[in-house]
C-alpha positions as CSV (number, residue, x, y, z in Angstrom):
1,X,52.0,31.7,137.5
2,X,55.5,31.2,136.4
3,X,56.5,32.5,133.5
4,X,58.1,31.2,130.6
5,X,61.8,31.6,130.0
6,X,63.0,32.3,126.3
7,X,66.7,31.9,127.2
8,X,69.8,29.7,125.9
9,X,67.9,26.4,127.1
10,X,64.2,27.4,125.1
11,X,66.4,28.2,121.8
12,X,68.3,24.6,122.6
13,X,65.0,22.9,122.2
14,X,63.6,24.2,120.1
15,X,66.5,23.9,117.8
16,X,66.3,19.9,119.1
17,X,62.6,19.7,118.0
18,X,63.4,20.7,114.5
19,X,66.0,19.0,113.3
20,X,64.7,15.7,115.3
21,X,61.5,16.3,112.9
22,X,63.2,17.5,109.8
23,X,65.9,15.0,109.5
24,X,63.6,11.7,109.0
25,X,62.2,13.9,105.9
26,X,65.3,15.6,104.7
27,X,65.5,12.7,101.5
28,X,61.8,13.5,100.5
29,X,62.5,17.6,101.1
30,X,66.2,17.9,98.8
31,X,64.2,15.3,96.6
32,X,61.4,18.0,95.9
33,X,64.2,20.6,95.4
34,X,66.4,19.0,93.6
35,X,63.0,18.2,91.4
36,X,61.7,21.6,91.3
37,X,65.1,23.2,89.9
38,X,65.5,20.3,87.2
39,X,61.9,21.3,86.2
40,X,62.8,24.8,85.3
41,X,66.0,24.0,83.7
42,X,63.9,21.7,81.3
43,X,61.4,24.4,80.8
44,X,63.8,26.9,80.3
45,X,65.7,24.9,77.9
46,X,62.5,24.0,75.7
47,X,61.6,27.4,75.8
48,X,65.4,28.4,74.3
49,X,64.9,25.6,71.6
50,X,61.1,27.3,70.7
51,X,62.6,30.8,70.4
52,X,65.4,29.8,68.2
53,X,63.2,27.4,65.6
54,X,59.7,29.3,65.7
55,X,60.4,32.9,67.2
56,X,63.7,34.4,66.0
57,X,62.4,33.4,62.5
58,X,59.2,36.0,62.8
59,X,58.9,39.8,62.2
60,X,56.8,40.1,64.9
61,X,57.6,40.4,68.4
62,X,53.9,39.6,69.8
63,X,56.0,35.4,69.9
64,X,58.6,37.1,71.8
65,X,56.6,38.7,74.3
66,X,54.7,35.1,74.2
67,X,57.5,33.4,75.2
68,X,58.7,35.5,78.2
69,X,55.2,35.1,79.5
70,X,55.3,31.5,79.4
71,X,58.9,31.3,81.0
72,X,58.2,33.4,83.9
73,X,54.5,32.0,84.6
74,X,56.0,28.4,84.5
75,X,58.9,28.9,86.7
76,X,56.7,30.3,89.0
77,X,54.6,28.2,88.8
78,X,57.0,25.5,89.3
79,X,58.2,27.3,92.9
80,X,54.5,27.3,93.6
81,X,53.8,23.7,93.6
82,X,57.1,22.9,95.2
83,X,56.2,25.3,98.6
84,X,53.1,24.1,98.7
85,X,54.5,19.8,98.4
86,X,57.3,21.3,100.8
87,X,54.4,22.3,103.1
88,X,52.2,18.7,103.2
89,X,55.4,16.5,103.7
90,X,57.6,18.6,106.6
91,X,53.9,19.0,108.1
92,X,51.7,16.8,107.5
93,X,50.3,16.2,111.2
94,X,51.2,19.2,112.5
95,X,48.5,21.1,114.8
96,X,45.2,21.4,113.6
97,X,45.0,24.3,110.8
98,X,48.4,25.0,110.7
99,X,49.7,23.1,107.2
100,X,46.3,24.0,105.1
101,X,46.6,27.4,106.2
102,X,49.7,27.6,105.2
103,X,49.2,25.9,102.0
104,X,46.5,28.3,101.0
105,X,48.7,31.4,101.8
106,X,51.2,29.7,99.6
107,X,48.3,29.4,97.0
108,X,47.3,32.8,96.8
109,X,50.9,34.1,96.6
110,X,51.3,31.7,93.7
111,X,48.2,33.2,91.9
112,X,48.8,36.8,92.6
113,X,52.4,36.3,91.5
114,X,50.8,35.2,87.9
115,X,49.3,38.4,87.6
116,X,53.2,40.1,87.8
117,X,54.2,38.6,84.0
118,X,50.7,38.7,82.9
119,X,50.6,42.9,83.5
120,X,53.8,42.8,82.1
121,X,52.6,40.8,78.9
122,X,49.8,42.9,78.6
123,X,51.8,45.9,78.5
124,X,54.1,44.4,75.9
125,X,51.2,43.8,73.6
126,X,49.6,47.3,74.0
127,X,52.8,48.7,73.0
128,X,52.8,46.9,70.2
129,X,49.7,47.8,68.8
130,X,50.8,51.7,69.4
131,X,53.4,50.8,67.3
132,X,51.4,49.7,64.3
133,X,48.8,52.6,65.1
134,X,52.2,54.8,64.8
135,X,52.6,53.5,61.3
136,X,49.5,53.6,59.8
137,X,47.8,56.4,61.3
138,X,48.9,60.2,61.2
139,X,47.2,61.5,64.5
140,X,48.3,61.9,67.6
141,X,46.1,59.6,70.0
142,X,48.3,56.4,70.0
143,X,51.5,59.1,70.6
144,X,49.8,60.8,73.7
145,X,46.8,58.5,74.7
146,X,48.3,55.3,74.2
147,X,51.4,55.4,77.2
148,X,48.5,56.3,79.9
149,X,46.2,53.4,78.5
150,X,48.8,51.0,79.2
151,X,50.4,52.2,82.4
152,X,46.6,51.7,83.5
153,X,45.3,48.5,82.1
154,X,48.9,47.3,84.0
155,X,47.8,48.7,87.3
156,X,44.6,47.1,86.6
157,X,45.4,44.0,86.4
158,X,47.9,43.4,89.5
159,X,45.1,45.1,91.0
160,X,42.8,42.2,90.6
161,X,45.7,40.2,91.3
162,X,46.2,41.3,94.7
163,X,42.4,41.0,95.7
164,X,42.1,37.5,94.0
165,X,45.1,36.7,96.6
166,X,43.7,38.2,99.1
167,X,40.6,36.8,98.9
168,X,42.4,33.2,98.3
169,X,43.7,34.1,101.7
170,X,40.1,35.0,103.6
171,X,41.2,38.2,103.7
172,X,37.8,40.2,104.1
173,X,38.6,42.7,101.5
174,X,35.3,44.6,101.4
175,X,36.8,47.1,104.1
176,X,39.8,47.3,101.8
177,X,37.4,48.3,98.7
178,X,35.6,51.0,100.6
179,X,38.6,52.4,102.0
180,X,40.0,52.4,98.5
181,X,36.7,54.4,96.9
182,X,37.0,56.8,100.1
183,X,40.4,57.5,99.3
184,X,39.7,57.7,95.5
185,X,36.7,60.3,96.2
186,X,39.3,62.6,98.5
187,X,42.0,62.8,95.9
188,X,39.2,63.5,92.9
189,X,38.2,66.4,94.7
190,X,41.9,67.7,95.7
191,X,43.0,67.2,91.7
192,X,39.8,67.9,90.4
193,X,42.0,70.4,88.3
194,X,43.9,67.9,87.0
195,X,41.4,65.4,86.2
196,X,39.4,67.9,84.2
197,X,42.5,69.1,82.0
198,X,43.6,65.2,81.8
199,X,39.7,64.1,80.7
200,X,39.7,67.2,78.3
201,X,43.2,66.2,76.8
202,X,41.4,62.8,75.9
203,X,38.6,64.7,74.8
204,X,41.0,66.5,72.3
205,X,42.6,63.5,71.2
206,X,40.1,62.0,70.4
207,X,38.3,64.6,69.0
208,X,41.4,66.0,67.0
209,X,40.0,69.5,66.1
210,X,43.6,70.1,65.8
211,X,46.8,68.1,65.1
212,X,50.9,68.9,65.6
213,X,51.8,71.6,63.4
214,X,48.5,73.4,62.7
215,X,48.2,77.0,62.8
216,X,45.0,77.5,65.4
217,X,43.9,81.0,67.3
218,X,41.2,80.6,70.2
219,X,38.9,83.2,69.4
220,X,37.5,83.9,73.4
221,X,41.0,84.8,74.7
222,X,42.1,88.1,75.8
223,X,44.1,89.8,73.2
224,X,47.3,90.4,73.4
225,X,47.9,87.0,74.8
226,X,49.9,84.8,72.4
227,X,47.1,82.3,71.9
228,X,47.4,82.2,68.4
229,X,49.5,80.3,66.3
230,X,51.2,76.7,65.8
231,X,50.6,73.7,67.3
232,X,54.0,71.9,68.8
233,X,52.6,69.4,71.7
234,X,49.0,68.0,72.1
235,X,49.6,66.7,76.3
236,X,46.8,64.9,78.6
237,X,47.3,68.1,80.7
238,X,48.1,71.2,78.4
239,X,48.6,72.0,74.7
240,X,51.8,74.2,73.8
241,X,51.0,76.8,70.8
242,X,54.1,78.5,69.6
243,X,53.0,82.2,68.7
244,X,54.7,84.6,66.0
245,X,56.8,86.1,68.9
246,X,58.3,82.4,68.6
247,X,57.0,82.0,72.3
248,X,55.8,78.4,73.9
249,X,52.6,79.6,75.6
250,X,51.1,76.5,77.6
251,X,46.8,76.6,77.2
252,X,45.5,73.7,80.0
253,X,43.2,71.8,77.8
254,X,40.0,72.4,79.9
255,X,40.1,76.3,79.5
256,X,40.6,75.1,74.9
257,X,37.6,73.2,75.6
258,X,36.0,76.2,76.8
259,X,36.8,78.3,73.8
260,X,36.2,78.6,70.1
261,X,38.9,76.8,68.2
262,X,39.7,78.2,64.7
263,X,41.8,75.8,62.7
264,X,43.5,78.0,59.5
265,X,45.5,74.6,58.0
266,X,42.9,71.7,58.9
267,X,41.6,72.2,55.5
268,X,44.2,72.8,53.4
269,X,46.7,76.1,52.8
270,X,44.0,78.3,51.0
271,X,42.3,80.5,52.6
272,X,39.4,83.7,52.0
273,X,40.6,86.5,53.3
274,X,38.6,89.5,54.8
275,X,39.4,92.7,55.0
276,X,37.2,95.7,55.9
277,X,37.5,99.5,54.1
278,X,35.7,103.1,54.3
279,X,35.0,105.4,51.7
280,X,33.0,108.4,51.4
281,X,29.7,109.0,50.4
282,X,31.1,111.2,47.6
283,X,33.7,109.1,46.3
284,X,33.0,106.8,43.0
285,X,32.2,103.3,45.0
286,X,33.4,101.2,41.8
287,X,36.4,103.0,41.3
288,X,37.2,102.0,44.7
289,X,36.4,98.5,44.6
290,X,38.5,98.1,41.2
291,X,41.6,99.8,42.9
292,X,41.2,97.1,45.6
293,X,41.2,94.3,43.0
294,X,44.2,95.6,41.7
295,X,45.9,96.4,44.8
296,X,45.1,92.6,46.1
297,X,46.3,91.2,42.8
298,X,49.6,93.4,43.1
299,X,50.4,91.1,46.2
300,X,52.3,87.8,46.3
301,X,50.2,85.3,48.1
302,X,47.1,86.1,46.1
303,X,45.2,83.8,44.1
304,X,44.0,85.6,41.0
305,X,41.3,81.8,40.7
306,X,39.0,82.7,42.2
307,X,39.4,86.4,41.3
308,X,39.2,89.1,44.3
309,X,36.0,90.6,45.1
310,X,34.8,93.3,46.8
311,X,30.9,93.7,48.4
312,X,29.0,96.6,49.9
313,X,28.7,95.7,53.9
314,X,26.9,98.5,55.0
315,X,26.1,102.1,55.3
316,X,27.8,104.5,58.2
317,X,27.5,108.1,59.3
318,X,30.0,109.7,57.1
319,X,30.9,106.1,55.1
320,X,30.5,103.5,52.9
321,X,31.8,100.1,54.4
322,X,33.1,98.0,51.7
323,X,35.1,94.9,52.0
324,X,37.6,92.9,50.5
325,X,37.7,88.9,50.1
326,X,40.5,87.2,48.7
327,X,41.7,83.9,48.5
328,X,45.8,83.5,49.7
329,X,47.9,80.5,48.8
330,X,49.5,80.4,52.5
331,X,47.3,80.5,55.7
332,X,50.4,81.1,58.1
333,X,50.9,84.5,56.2
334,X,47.2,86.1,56.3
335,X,48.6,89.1,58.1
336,X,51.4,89.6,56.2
337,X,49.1,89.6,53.0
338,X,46.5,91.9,54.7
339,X,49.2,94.5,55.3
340,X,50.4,94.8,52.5
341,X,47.0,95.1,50.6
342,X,45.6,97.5,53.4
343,X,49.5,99.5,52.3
344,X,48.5,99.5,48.3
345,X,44.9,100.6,48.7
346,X,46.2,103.4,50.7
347,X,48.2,104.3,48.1
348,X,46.0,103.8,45.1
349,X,43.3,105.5,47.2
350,X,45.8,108.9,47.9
351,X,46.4,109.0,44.3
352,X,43.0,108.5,42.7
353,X,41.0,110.8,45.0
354,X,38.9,108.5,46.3
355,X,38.6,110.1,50.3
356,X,39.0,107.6,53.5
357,X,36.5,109.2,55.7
358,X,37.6,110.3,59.1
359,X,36.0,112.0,62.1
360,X,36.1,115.7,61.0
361,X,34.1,119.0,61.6
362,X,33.7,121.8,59.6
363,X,33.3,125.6,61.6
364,X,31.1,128.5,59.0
365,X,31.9,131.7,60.5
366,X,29.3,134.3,59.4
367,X,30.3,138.4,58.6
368,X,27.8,140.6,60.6
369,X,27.2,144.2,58.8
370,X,25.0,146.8,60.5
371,X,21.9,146.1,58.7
372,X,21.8,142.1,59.9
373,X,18.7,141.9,61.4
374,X,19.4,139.7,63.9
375,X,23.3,141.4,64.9
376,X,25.2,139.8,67.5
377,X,25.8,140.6,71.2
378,X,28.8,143.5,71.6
379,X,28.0,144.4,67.6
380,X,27.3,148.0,66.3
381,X,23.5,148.1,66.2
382,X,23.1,145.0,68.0
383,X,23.0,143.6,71.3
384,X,20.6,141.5,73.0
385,X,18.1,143.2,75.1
386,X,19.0,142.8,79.4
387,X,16.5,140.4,80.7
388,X,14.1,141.3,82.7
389,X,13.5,140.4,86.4
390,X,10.7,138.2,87.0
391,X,8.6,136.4,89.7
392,X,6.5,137.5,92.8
393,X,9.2,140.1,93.8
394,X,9.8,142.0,91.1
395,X,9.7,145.4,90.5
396,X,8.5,146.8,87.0
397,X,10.9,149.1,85.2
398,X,9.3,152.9,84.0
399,X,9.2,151.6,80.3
400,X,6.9,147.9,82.0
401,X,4.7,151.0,83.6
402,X,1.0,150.4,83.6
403,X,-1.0,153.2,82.2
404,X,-5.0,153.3,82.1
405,X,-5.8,153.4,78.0
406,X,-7.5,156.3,76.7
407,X,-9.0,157.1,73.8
408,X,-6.1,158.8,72.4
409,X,-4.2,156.2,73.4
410,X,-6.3,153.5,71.3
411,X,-5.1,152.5,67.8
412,X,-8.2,152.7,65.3
């Protein structure tokens, strides 16, 4: 079989058989062109004229947004119809197949190609609405939440685009779908980390047991940690808690999930205070409690309405556990305001004799005289008598004889 040459002569004819076809239909193809262009100058020139009457005289910018939707899915569109008019007149009885097929490629590209300014238009008009949810809300979902919501609901929609053109095509996409969900399963499981910490961050937003600026402690972390104090970033992935030490310590929102959150400011500055004492059984129990009243109300930060109070919590070995409740003007300075109370009862306890109880023991140390009747070992008089052997094997000493009682022997 002879082969087919693809040299100088094949490129020669071919280049023959074109312009041989083309040429009788060159007027009707630069017509079309020519047509297509002066279509989207007109539309691009009615659009100007709309924006500058109707637009540009609106506080809004929804219109705007509107507007450049319209432009770019008419010009578009425009090219669309063109390629697929260009298509039916430089083929019309070309070989069997070839022109529809190619018109409904050029279909599908035109309606997947809509769905490029419509994701954009979408995203313009989410953003938007987090604007005025900026303005007239004080959380921080449309801050945080909001950017992810629309970068998705974008890739949404040019997804459907692409399988409405593909399908437009004949494409089977069903392979495509499943290999899509296969691939979506593997890199779940690989990030499941970062899935759980991102679905707990909406979680939080959403939730809002905390906001920027609050002063929060997580009461199940390890101490000595830093995970106490204000709030400075609510993320989709982590929260950022800036403790006394002024250190950023970074909690991944699934392990604050997890714990219990105490929120000091959500309710407002005041706060009751708690703060636990000892006393001893012999000291006056309402002197104490009335030198704590007075020590607490000696502190700046202290509301004297409602007035101090102090309760009896309990009784221990050597104590009496009482304990202090006060109401501060300033939540962020609790500690502060519990030192220096706990520093003034100290004090006023020292100088009042009331005792703070503390793990002690007391030694008595008895005289021995010769006449104790029960001296101790190494004494004068005293000692303990030597044990005496016992068991199978031992031998009785003269004084542990065995002597047959007589009658002399017998008391009366």
């Amino acid at each position: 079989m002879e082969r087919p040459s693809f040299g100088i002569e094949t490129l020669s004819g071919w280049w023959d058989a074109a312009v041989s076809y083309a040429v009788p239909r060159l007027p009707e193809t630069l017509a079309l062109l020519l047509g297509g262009v002066l279509a989207v100058w007109v539309a691009r020139k009615t659009l100007k004229r709309v924006q500058r009457q109707v637009v540009n005289r609106t506080e809004t910018r929804l219109d705007d947004h509107i507007l450049y939707f319209l432009h770019s899915a008419i010009s578009f569109s425009i090219f669309g119809v063109s390629a697929w008019l260009l298509i039916h007149i430089l083929a019309p009885d070309g070989p069997a197949g070839e022109a529809p097929r190619a018109a409904t490629w050029v279909v599908a590209l035109w309606v997947g190609g809509l769905f490029f300014p419509l994701s954009r238009f979408v995203g313009d008009v989410l953003t938007e609405l987090q604007g005025k949810l900026i303005e007239r809300t004080d959380n921080t979902f449309d801050e945080t939440a909001m950017p992810l919501v629309i970068r998705t609901v974008k890739v949404l929609v040019l997804g459907v685009g692409v399988v409405i053109a593909l399908d437009l095509m004949g494409l089977n996409i069903g392979p495509l779908l499943a290999g899509a969900g296969v691939m979506g399963l593997a890199l779940s499981l690989a990030a499941k980390d970062t899935l759980s910490n991102l679905i707990a961050g909406v979680l939080l937003i959403m939730d809002r047991p905390f906001h920027v600026g609050d002063r929060i402690e997580l009461w199940t972390a390890p101490n000595e940690t830093g995970t106490w104090g204000d709030v400075i970033e609510v993320g989709l992935r982590a929260t950022k808690i800036r403790n006394p030490d002024n250190l950023v310590v970074v909690v991944p929102n699934n392990l604050i999930m997890q714990r219990d959150i105490v929120n000091y400011t959500m309710t407002g500055d005041h706060i009751r205070l708690r703060i636990p004492f000892s006393v001893a059984y012999e000291s006056d129990i309402e002197k104490a409690k009335r030198l704590l009243i007075e020590a607490a109300l000696e502190v700046d930060g202290v509301l004297a309405d409602p007035l101090p109070l102090v309760i009896v919590r309990g009784f221990g070995n050597s104590d009496v556990q009482i304990q202090l409740r006060v109401w501060v003007k300033e939540a962020r300075s609790r500690r502060k305001i519990a030192d220096e109370i706990t520093g003034k009862a100290l004090t006023s306890f020292a100088t009042a004799g009331v005792e703070i109880p503390y793990p002690k023991r007391e030694l008595w140390i008895r005289s021995v005289t010769d006449s104790d009747p029960h001296p101790l070992p190494g004494k004068p008089g005293g000692g303990l008598p030597a044990p005496s052997p016992t068991g199978p094997h031992a031998r009785p000493s003269p004084s542990d004889a065995v002597t047959p009682a007589g009658p002399a022997s017998r008391e009366g």
